[in-house]
N, C-alpha and C positions, 0 to 999 in steps of 0.2 A: 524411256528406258524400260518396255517392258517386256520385249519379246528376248528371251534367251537364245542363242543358236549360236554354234561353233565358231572357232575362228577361220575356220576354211569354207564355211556356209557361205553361197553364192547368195547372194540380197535380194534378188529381187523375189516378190510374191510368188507361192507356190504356184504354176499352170495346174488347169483343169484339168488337164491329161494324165496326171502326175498323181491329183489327189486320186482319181478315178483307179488307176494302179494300184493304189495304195489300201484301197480299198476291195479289189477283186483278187489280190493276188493271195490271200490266205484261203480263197475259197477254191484254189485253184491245185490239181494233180502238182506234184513239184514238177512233171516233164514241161507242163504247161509254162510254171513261173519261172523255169531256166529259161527256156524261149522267151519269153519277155523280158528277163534280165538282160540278154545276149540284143533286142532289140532296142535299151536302156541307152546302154552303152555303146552300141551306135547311131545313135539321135545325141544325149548328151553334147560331145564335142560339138556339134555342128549346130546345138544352141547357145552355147556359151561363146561359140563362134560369130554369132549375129545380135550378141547383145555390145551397142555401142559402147564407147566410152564414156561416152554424158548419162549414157543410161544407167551403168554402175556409179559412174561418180555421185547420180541423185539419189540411188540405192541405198547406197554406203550414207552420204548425209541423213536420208530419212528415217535407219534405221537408228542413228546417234541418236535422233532428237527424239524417236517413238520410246529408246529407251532412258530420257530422261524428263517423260511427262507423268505428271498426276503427282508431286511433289506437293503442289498446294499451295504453301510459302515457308517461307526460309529468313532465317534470320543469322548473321556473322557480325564479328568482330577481324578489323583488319588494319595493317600498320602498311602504312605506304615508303617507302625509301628511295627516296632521289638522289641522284648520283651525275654530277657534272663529268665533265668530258677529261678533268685533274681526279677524279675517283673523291671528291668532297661531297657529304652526306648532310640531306634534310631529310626530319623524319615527322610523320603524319600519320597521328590515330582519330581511326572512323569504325563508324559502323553499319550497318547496310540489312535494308529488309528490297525482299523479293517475294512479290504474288504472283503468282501462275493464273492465265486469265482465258480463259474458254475459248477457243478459232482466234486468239489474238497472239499477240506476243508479249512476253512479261512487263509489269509493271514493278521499278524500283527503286527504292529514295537511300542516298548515302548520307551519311550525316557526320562531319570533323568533331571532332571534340576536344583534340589539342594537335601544334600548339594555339597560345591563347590569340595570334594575329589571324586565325582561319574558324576559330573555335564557333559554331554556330552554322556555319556556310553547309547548306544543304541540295545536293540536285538529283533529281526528278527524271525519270526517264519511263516512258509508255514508249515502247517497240512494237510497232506491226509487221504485219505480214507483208503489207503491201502498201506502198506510200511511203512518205517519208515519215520517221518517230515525231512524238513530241516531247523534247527536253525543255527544261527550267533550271536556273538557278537562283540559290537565292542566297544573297549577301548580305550580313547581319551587318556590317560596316555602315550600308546604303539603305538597311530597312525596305528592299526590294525586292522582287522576282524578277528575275531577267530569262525572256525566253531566248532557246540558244535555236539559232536561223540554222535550218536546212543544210542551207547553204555553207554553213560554218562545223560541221558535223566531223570534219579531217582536221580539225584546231584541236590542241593540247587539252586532258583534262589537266586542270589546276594544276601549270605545269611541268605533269608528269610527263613520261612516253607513250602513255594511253591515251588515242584520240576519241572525241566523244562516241565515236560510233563504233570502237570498239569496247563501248562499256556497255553498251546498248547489249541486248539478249542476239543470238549469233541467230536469227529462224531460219529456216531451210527455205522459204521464199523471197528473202533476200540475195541468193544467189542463182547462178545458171552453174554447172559442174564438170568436170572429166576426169574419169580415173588415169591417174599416171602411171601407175606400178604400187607393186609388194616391195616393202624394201626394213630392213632390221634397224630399228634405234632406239639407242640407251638399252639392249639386250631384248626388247620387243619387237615380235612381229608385228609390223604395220601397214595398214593401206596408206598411201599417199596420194591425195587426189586434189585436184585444181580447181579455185571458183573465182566466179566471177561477179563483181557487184553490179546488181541490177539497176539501182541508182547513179543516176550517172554525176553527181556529187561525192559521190565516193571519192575518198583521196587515194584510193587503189585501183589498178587495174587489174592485180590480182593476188589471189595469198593463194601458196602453197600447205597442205594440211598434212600432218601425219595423225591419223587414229588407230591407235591398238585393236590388233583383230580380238582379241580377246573379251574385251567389254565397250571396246569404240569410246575412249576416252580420248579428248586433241592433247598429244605431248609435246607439237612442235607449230609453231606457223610463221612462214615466211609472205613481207608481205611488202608488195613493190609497187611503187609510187605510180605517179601517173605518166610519168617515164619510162615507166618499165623497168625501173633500177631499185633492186633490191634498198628499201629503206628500213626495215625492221623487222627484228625476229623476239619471237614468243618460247619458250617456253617456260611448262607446267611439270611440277613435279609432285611426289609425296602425296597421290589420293588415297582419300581413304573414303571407304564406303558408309552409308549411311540407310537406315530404315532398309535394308539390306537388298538397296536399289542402286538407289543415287550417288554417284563418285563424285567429288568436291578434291581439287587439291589444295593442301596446306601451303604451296605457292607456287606463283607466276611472276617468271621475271621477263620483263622486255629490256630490250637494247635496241637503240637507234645506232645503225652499220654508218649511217651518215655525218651525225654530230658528235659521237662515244660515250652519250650520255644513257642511263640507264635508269629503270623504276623497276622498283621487286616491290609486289605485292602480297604480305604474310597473314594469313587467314586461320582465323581459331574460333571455339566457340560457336559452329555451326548448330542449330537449332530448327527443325523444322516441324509444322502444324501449328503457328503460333496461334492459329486463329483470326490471321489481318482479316480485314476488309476492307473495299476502296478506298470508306473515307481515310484509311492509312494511309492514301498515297495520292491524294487532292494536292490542289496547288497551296492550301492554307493550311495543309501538313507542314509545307514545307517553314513555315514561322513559326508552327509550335516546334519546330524541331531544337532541341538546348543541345 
């Protein structure tokens, strides 16, 4: 998140031509730079006319994620709430560190701390760019790490309605993209754009995204199974910024359209610069974790 630009700023990189304009037109008669304006403005359409859909949908994604880098690491406090398909409530407090890791994708370890039948259970997630992550879990019950397969990556966290690889960090080279449309929700102007998981383990074929043109935060994601039948929707609400960059919301609730079972996840206590280091986030973090 660090480039600033409008909510109606077109995304993709400025053309050569463009900055060169930008540059000659103060030095120029003004009869000269109305004639250029007037040349502007008829080029304009007929580029924005040849830029694809996939081209803005990657636009749009690259420019979310360029502004929520250089964060560093981050530390939360968060209460998980499950909700059967009768509206009957279990409830789970954890807490969670995240490091930001150079040309990779974040590394981040959560850790339960009650109630006392989960209390200790900590997992491990290194998200890359390209390839499949590497998750761990580790069960204080069995005094083991358990690495979670690949192959298993569209299975339940602990439970919840979050599958492991939606807890994973979201990279922009884990998808392929297309812009759908502008479209208004929860009273924000939003792009709506379409991806598609690279992995073909994926238990999605695809999520639909809404991001706020304003700061490209995701308010909404619908995400549909390998059927192509809508299975679960995301939203995020209540952000609030931080080091006067980074948006974080204070929660995310999922619902399974399939089963009517639901997990809202409530986040307090954000903290960022703690100072991690890898060794925070090794696999034999995962056993000092209490």
């Amino acid at each position: 998140m660090k480039t600033q630009i409008s909510s109606n700023t077109y995304l993709i990189p400025k053309p050569a031509w463009k900055r060169t304009l930008t540059i000659l037109i103060p030095k120029l008669l003004l009869g000269n730079a109305l004639a250029i304006l007037l040349i502007l403005s008829s080029i304009l359409p007929l580029t924005a006319a040849t830029d694809t859909p996939e081209e803005k949908g990657l636009a749009i994604a690259t420019e979310a994620d360029k502004r929520d880098t250089g964060f560093k690491d981050s530390s939360s406090e968060l209460v998980m709430i499950l909700r059967n398909r009768h509206g009957q409530e279990s409830i789970r407090d954890m807490r969670n560190k995240t490091l930001e890791v150079d040309n990779d994708g974040d590394k981040t370890i959560i850790i339960f701390n009650k109630p006392r039948d989960v209390k200790g259970t900590a997992f491990l997630s290194f998200t890359h760019k390209s390839g499949p992550d590497d998750q761990w879990l580790y069960l204080p019950a069995l005094k083991r790490v358990k690495r979670i397969a690949s192959n298993n990556k569209s299975g339940p966290f602990m439970g919840s309605e979050f599958a492991y690889e939606d807890i994973a960090s979201q990279e922009v080279e884990k998808y392929t993209y297309k812009y759908l449309r502008d479209e208004e929700y929860q009273g924000l102007d939003c792009f709506v754009i379409e991806r598609y998981p690279v992995d073909k383990k994926s238990g999605y074929t695809r999520q639909v995204v809404w991001l706020d043109k304003a700061e490209y935060r995701v308010q909404k994601v619908d995400y549909y199974d390998r059927k192509n039948d809508l299975l679960k929707t995301l939203t995020s609400k209540n952000y609030k910024q931080y080091l006067n960059q980074y948006w974080r919301p204070d929660e995310m609730h999922m619902v399974n359209h399939q089963t009517g079972k639901s997990t809202t996840l409530i986040w307090n206590n954000y903290k960022f610069r703690n100072g991690f280091t890898k060794r925070d986030f090794d696999k034999n973090s995962l056993k000092r974790a209490r």
